[in-house]
C-alpha positions in Angstrom: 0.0 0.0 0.0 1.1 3.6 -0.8 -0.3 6.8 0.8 0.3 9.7 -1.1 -1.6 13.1 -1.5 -4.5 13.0 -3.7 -4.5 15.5 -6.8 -8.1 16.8 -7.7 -9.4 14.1 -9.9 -8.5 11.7 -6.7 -10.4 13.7 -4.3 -13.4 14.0 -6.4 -13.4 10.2 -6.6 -13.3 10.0 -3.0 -16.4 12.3 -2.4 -18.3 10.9 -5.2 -17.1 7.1 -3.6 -18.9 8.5 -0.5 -21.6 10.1 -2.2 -22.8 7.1 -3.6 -22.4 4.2 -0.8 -24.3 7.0 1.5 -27.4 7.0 -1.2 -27.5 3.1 -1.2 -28.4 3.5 2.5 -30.6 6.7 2.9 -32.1 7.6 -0.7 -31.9 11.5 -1.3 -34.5 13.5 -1.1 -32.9 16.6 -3.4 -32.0 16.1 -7.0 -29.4 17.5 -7.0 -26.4 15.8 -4.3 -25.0 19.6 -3.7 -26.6 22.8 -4.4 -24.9 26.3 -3.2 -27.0 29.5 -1.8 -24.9 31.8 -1.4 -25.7 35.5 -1.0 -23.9 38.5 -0.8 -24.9 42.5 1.0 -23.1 45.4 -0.6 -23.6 49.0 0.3 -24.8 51.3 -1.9 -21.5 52.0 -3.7 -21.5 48.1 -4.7 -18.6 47.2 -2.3 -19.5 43.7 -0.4 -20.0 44.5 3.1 -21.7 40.8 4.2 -22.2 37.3 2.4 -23.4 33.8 3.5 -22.3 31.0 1.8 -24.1 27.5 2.4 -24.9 24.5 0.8 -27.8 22.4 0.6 -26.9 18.6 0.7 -27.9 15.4 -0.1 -31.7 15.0 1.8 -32.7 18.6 1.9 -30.6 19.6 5.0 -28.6 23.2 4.8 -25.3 23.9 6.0 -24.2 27.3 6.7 -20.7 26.8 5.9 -19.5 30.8 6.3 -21.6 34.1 7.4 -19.8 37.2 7.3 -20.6 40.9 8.0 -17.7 43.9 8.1 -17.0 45.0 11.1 -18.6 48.2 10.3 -21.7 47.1 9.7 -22.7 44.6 12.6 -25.6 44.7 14.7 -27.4 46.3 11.2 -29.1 43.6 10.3 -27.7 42.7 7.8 -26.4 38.9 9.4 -30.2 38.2 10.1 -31.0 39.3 6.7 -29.0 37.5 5.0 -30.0 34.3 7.5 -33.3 34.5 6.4 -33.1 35.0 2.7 -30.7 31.5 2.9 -33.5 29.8 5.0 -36.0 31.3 3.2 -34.2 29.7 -0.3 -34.1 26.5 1.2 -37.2 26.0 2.5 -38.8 26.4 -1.2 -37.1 23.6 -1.5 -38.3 21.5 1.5 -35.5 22.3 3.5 -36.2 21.5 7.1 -33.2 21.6 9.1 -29.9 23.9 9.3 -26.5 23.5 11.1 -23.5 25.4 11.2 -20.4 25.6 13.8 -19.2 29.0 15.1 -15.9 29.4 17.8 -16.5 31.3 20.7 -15.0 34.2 19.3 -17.8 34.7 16.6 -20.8 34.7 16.8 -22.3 32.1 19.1 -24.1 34.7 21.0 -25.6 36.2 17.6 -27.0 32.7 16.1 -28.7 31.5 19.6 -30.8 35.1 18.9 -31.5 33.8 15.9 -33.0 30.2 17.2 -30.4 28.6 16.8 -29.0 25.4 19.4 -25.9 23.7 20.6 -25.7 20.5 20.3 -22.2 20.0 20.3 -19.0 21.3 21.7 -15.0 21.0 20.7 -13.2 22.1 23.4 -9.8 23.3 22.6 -10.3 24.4 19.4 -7.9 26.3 18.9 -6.1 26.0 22.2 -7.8 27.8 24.6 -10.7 27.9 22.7 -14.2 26.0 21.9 -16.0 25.6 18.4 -19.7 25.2 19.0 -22.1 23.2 16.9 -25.1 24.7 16.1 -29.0 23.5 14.5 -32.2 24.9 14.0 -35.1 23.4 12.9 -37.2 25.9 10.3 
């Protein structure tokens, strides 16, 4: 046996590897295995001042993968907008369940205001640190 790293072509063959044994033992629910909703918030001179990227996988379920606002323009807003355009998005199409993870130096505090739970923590992540796991049921 040789480890090596993989090049692209090998890691797509991995996830698709994955991709398929997981349908064999929960069919999807989506047609498509991954769709992206992303959004972003620019100010009125078009410069991006927020953005939410997620990704809608496999059985209808969401992950918010990144949610950003400048530093500028927090407590706006424009994080909750841009929340509820992306769960708005996936529920037309029968999305019923988001998750995301956040570090304690985010935005934990912002996201339970927003209905969202813990359900899991990673303590020491980074050192000194804890990344909290986070879902909402919509």
């Amino acid at each position: 046996m040789n480890i090596s790293h993989s090049t692209e072509e090998e890691k797509e063959y991995v996830l698709n590897a994955l991709v398929n044994y997981n349908a064999t033992q929960v069919p999807f629910t989506q047609s498509g295995v991954f769709e992206y909703i992303n959004f972003v918030a620019k100010n009125e001179q078009g410069e991006i001042i927020g953005g939410i990227n997620s990704m809608l996988y496999c059985w209808g379920i969401l992950f918010i993968d990144i949610l950003w606002v400048h530093q500028e323009h927090r407590s706006k807003g424009i994080g909750s907008k841009l929340i509820d355009k992306v769960i708005c998005s996936a529920k037309e199409k029968d999305c019923s369940l988001v998750h995301l993870d956040t570090f304690d130096f985010q935005a934990k505090d912002f996201y339970l205001s927003q209905g969202f739970d813990v359900f899991g923590i990673l303590e020491d992540c980074p050192p000194g640190h804890n990344r909290f796991y986070m879902k909402k049921k919509i």
